[in-house]
C-alpha positions as CSV (number, residue, x, y, z in Angstrom):
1,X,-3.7,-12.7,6.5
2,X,-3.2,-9.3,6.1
3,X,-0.2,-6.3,5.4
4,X,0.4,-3.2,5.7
5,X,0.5,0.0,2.3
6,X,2.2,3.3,3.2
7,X,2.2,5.7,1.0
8,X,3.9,9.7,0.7
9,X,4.6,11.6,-1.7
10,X,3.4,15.0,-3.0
11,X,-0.2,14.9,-3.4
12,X,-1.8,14.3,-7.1
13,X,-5.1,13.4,-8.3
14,X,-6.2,9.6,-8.2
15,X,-3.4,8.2,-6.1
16,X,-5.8,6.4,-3.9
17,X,-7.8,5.1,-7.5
18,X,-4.2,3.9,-8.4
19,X,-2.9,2.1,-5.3
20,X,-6.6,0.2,-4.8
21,X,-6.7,-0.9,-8.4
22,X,-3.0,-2.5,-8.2
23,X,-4.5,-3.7,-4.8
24,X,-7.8,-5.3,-7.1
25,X,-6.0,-6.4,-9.9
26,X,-3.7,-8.9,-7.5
27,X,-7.2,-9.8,-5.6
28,X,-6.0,-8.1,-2.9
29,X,-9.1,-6.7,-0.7
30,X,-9.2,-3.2,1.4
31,X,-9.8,-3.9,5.0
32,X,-9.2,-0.1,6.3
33,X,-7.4,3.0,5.0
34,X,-7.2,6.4,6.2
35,X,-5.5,9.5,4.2
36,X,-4.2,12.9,4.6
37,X,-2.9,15.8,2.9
38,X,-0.5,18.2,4.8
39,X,-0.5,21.4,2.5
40,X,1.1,19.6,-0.9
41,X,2.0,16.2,0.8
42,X,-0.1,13.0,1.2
43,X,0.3,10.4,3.4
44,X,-1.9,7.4,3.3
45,X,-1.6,3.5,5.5
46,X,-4.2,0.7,4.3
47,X,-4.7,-2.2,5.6
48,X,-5.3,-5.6,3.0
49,X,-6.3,-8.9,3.2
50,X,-3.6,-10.5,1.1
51,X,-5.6,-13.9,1.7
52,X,-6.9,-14.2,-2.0
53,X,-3.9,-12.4,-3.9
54,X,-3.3,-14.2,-7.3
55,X,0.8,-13.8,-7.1
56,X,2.9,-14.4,-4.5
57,X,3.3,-11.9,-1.6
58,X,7.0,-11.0,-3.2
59,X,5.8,-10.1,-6.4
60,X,3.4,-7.6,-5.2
61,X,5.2,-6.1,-3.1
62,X,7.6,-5.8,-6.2
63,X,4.9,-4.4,-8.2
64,X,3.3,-1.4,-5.1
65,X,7.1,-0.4,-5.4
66,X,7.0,0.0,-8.9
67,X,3.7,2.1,-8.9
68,X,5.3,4.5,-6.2
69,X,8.4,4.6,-8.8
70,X,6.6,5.3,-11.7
71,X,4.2,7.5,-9.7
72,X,6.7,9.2,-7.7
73,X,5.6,8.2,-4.7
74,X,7.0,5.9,-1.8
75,X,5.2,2.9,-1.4
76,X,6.4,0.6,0.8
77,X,4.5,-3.0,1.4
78,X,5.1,-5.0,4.4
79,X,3.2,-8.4,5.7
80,X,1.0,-7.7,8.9
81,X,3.3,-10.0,11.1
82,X,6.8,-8.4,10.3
83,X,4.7,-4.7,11.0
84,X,3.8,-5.7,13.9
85,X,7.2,-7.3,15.2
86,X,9.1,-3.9,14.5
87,X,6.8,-1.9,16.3
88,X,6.7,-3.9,19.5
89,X,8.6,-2.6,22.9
């Protein structure tokens, strides 16, 4: 099972170490991620294997918000199957 990370914001040092250890810390695991920075913006979109988180799916997505808040950042946190559905013709 897996979702979907997006993240943008103005680019800063260790945003990627920040979003993969809230990632670890809920046993979440990094299937594939791919980053970029357009002059001071960053834009990143990860795939995770949610299988093996310790809290329910809610609550992280609760707390990936939080971390964009506190980081100023958007994070935004969707389930694989809901992704997929709004992006469908």
């Amino acid at each position: 099972m897996n979702a979907i990370i997006t993240v943008v914001g103005h680019d800063s040092k260790g945003i990627i170490a920040k979003v993969s250890a809230k990632c670890a810390e809920s046993g979440a695991n990094i299937v594939e991620i791919s980053q970029s920075v357009l002059k001071e913006y960053f834009a990143m979109i990860m795939v995770i294997d949610i299988s093996d988180i310790s809290i329910p799916f809610t609550s992280f997505v609760d707390e990936m918000k939080k971390l964009g808040e506190d980081a100023g950042l958007d994070i935004r946190t969707m389930h694989e199957d809901i992704f997929n559905s709004m992006h469908r013709i």
